[in-house]
N, C-alpha and C positions, 0 to 999 in steps of 0.2 A: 694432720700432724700438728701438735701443739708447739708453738714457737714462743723463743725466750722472749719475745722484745715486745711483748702483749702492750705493756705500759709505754714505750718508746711506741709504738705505733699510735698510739692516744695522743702522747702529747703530738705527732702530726698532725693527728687530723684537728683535734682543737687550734694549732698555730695556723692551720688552713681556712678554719671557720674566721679567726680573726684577723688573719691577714688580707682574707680577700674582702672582709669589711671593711677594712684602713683602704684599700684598694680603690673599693667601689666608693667610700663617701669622700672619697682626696684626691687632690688633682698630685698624678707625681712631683709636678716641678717643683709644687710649694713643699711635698712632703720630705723633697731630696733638701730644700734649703733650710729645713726646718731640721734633719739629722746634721746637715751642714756646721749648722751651730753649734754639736755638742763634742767638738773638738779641743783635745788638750794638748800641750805637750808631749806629756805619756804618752798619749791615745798617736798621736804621729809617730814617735820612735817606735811603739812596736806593733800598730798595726801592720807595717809594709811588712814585718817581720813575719807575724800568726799571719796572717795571709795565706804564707807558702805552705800552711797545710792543706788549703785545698788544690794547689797546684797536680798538675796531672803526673810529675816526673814524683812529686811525695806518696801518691800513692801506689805508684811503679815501687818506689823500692821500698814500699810495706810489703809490697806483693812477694817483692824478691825476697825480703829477711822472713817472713812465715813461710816461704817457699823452704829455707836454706834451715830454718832450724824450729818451724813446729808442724806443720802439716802443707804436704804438696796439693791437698786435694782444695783446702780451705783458703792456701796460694791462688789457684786455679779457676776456683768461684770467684774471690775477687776481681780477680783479673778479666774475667769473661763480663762483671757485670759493670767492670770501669769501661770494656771495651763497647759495652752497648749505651750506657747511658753518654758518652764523650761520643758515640757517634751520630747518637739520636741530637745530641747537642750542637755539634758542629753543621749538622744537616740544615738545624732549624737555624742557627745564627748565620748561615751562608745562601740559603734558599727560599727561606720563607720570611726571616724577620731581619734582612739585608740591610734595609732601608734605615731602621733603629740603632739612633746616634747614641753615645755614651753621654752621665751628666756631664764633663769635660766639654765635650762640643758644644754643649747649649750654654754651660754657664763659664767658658773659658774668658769672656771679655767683661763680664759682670761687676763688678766696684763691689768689694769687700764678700768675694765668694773667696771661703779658704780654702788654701791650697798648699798642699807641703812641698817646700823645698828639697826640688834635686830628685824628685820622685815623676817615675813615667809613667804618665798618663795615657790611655787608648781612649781612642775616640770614636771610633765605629763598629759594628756588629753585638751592639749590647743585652740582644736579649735572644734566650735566656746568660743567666750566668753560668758558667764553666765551671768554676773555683765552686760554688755553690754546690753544683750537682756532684762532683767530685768529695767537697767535705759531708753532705749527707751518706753518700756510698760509702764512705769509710766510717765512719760513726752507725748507723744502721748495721754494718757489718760486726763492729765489736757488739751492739747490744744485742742482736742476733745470736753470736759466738760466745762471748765471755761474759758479758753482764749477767748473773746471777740473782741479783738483788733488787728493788723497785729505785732504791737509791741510785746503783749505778745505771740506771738504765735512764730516769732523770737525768742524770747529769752526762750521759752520752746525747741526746738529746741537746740540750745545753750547749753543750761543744761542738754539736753538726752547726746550731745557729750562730752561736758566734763567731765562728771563725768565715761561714756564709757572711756575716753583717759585716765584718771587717772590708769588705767586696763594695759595700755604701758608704762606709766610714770611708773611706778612701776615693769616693767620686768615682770607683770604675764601673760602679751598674746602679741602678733605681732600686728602689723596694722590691718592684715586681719581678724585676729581671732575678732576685735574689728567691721570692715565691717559686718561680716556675723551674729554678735548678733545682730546688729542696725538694718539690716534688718527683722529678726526674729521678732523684739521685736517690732516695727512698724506696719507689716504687720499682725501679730496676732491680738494686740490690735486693731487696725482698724477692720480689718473684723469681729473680735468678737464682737464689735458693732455696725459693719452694720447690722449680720444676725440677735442678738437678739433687738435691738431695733426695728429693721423691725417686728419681731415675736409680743413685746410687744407694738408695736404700734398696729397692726393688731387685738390685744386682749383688745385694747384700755385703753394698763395699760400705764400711765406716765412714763418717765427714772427715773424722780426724785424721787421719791416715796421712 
């Protein structure tokens, strides 16, 4: 099956090859203090803001409105592949990587670590990120569905990362914690519609429908 998001898959796996380079040759904390510093004004008011697209309730009610006015099926993929990658997420941040503090906990007593006012900070179960694996599933999904063009499928790409890094820009996850949701959140959405498209093709039911 030939799938739209050829170019959107690329740029994965290249942000993969060079992020687990930044990974492997940096110790996080210096790397966390070193994005630390590239805070503005701007970058405070509306990070907390782009944030909330990767929240789990923002891409509930994407689900809801392509459910309510363009396709129930395309509704339905989404929602099965938010519901696998947020559980595979929760699994590992509560089971297996418990013990992994938030940058907040490490660098809360620090002399001259910034920090935005009025803004709540989490401090435990930091890896992977949430917000992370949640904005690649939904970005991966439009380049999958609607990205037509090499340009938009770039700049869907673009939009999964940013609003992921908004997740560091903010002290609530490390680099990596922000790698290991992009992954999750890609790799889910993808195959969750490889296998059921494959299924509803086979059944000769439409995606769009």
């Amino acid at each position: 099956m030939k799938m739209k998001s050829s170019l959107f898959d690329w740029c994965n796996y290249l942000f993969w090859c060079f992020a687990l380079l930044i990974i492997v040759q940096t110790d996080k904390l210096s790397l966390h203090l070193f994005f630390n510093t590239l805070h503005s004004q701007f970058g405070d008011f509306t990070m907390p803001i782009f944030t909330n697209v990767g929240d789990g309730l923002f891409l509930l009610i994407t689900c809801l409105l392509i459910f309510l006015f363009h396709s129930k099926r395309l509704a339905i993929l989404l929602f099965i592949a938010f519901l696998i990658s947020s559980g595979l997420v929760q699994f590992l941040k509560h089971f297996v990587f418990d013990n992994n503090m938030r940058p907040m906990y490490v660098f809360q007593h620090v002399k001259g670590f910034h920090r935005i006012k009025d803004f709540q900070y989490h401090l435990f179960q930091s890896f992977p990120s949430g917000h992370s694996t949640s904005s690649f599933v939904l970005f991966t999904f439009i380049a999958m569905n609607f990205a037509k063009t090499w340009q938009t499928q770039i700049l869907c790409f673009i939009g999964a990362l940013f609003f992921a890094f908004t997740r560091v820009y903010l002290s609530q996850h490390y680099f990596e914690d922000l790698f290991a949701g992009a992954m999750i959140g890609f790799l889910c959405m993808k195959y969750t519609q490889v296998f059921l498209q494959s299924k509803w093709q086979h059944l000769d039911m439409p995606l769009n429908q």
